[in-house]
Steps between C-alpha positions, in 0.01 A plus 500: 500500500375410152472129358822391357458483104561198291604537138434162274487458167262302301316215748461282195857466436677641809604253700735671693228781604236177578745437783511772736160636411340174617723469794341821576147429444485153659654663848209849463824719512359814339645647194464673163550357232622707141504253182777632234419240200744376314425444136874437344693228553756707668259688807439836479719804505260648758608233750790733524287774669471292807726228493908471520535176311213625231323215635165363700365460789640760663367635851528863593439550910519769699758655303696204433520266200535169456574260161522097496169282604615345764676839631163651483309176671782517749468852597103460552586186726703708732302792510229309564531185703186434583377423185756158473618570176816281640467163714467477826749183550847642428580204327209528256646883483819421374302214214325779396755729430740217352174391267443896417832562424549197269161620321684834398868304399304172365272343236613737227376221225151498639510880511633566160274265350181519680439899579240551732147528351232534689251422149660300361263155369671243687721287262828363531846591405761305282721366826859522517747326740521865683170523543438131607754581789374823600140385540646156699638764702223745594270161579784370736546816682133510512429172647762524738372826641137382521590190658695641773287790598143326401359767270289627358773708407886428465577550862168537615331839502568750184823585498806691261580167350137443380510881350819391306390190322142639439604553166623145478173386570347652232796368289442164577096525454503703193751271277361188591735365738516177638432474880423320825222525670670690795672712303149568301308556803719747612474701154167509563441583829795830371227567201223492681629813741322800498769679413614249178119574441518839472825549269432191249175723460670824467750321253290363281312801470804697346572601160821482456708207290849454548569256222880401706258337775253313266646185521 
């Protein structure tokens, strides 16, 4: 059976294909990965070739595809279970899937404001009331997790929620945010993955400009 195939879209500024591609990575589930850049603030018509939303990620397997990052992270999880993509504790199971889900609903005045960017020159942001409260928020969920499950990451091993706020982290390095030291450490032991490694590398390498996420 071949390797399931990952479509993403730029890794400097696609936040939503950082998630599931470095769920993937971090757990050595093989696949292939097929980068459709975006250069327009809208996507790309050819996003439409393989996806039903005209939208990334998207995750073809065995036949069958799958949209949404945490759909995709969620399907690899069950398919493979051995690689712990979700907690062992079924407590810590249902935080993770409570703190995923409020990534995708939540924090749409950090997002709008402060695009992913994975070269960005750190520097901060003009803060609004939004944003001050969606930051709080991320840090609290944060230090709760980590304090309840002891690290090093938010309920102990790698896990989906970690591959849903990875883009957070690099929101919260890149614009100069304010943080505790717990909340710092843990941004850098996510940066300092192999995997964060290897796309911040491949992102900054790429071309393309996308003047909507150039904050």
């Amino acid at each position: 059976m071949p390797d399931p195939v990952l479509y993403i879209g730029n890794k400097n500024y696609s936040s939503w294909s950082f998630r599931p591609w470095i769920a993937l990575r971090v757990a050595n589930v093989a696949f292939e990965e097929k980068l459709v850049p975006f250069d327009m603030g809208n996507g790309n018509p050819a996003f439409r070739e393989f996806s039903p939303t005209g939208k990334v990620p998207v995750l073809v397997d065995d036949g069958l595809t799958i949209w949404e990052s945490l759909a995709i992270i969620d399907h690899v999880a069950r398919k493979h279970p051995e690689a712990g993509l979700w907690p062992d504790r079924a407590d810590h199971r249902s935080r993770a899937m409570a703190m995923s889900s409020e990534m995708i609903s939540s924090f749409s005045a950090l997002r709008s404001a402060c695009p992913m960017n994975m070269r960005r020159t750190p520097a901060p942001v003009p803060l609004t009331p939004g944003i001050t409260a969606d930051v709080d928020r991320i840090q609290s969920l944060w230090i709760e997790a980590l304090d309840d499950s002891g690290g090093p990451f938010l309920f102990g091993a790698f896990s989906v929620a970690d591959a849903m706020f990875a883009p957070v982290v690099n929101r919260l390095d890149v614009y100069g945010f304010e943080t505790g030291p717990d909340v710092r450490a843990y941004m850098d032991r996510m940066k300092a993955l192999p995997a964060w490694r290897e796309w911040e590398e491949a992102g900054r390498a790429e071309p393309w400009i996308v003047e909507e996420d150039e904050a």
